[in-house]
C-alpha positions in Angstrom: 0.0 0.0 0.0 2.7 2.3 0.8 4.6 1.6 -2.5 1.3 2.3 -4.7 1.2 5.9 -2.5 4.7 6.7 -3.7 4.3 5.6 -7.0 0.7 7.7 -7.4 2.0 10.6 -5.4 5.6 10.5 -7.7 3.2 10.0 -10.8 0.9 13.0 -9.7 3.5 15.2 -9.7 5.4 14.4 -12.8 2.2 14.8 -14.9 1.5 17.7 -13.2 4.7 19.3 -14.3 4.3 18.4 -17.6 1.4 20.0 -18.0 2.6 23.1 -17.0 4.9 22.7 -19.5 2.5 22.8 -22.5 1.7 26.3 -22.8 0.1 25.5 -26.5 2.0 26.3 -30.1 5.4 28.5 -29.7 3.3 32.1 -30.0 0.5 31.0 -27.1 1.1 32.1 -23.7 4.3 34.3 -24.8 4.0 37.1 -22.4 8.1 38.3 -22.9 6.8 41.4 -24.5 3.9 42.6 -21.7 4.9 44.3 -18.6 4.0 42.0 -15.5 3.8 42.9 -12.1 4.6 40.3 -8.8 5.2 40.4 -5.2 8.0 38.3 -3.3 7.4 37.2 0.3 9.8 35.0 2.2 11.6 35.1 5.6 15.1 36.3 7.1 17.4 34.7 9.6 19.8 37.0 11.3 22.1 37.4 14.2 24.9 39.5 14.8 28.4 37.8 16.2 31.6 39.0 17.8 34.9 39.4 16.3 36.5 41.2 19.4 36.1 37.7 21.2 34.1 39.7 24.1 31.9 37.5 26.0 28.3 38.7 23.5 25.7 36.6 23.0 22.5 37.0 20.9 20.2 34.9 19.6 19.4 35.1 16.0 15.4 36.6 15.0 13.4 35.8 12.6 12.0 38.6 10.2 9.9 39.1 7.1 11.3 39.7 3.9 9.0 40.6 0.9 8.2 43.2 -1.4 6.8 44.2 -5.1 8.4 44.1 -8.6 8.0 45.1 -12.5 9.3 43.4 -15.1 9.7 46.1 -18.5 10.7 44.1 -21.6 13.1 46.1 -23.9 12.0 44.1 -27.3 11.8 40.3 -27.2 14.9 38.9 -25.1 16.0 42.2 -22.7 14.4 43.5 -20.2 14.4 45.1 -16.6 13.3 44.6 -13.4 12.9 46.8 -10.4 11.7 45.9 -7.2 11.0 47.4 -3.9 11.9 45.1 -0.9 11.6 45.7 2.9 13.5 43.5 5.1 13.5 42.8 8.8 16.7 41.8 10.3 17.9 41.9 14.1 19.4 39.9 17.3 18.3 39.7 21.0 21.2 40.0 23.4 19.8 42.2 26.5 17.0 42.9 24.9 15.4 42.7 21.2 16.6 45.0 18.4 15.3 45.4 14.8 16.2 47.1 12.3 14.1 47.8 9.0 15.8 48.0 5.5 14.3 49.4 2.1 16.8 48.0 -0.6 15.9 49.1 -4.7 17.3 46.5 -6.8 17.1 46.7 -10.3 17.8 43.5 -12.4 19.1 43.0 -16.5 17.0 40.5 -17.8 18.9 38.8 -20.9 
């Protein structure tokens, strides 16, 4: 029984994937030339360590990471992408700092 559950769970998601591999003929579904918006959303791990060798200790915290992005195309193959992300990063030691960062990327798309 356990065997048939790996072999229908493996089968599930190779059919799955190929699938989402058939987007039609070569010209369906090509959205290279059409501005498209997204968000990203994922977490950070971060701590902060010692290179004095003083006796510090903090524990590492867990923050959000996410923000939005455009993707331009510049004809067919090129393109660029900026994005807005926020990012929570900090320690606890005495007590529990934060700190807040606002990176702009921008990305070549080739």
């Amino acid at each position: 029984m356990k065997k048939l559950m790996v072999i229908a769970s493996a089968m599930l998601v190779f059919f799955n994937t190929a699938i989402g591999q058939n987007a039609g003929s070569a010209t369906d579904g090509d959205d290279r030339e059409k501005i498209q918006l997204g968000i990203k959303a994922g977490m950070n791990i971060s701590n902060v360590y010692d290179s004095d060798d003083d006796e510090f200790e903090a524990d590492a915290k867990v923050g959000f990471a996410g923000g939005v992005f455009v993707a331009i195309p510049i004809g067919t193959y090129f393109g660029i992408q900026p994005e807005v992300l926020v990012s929570q990063k900090g320690f606890t030691a005495s007590s529990s700092f934060w700190v807040q960062n606002i990176g702009l990327p921008a990305q070549l798309h080739l």
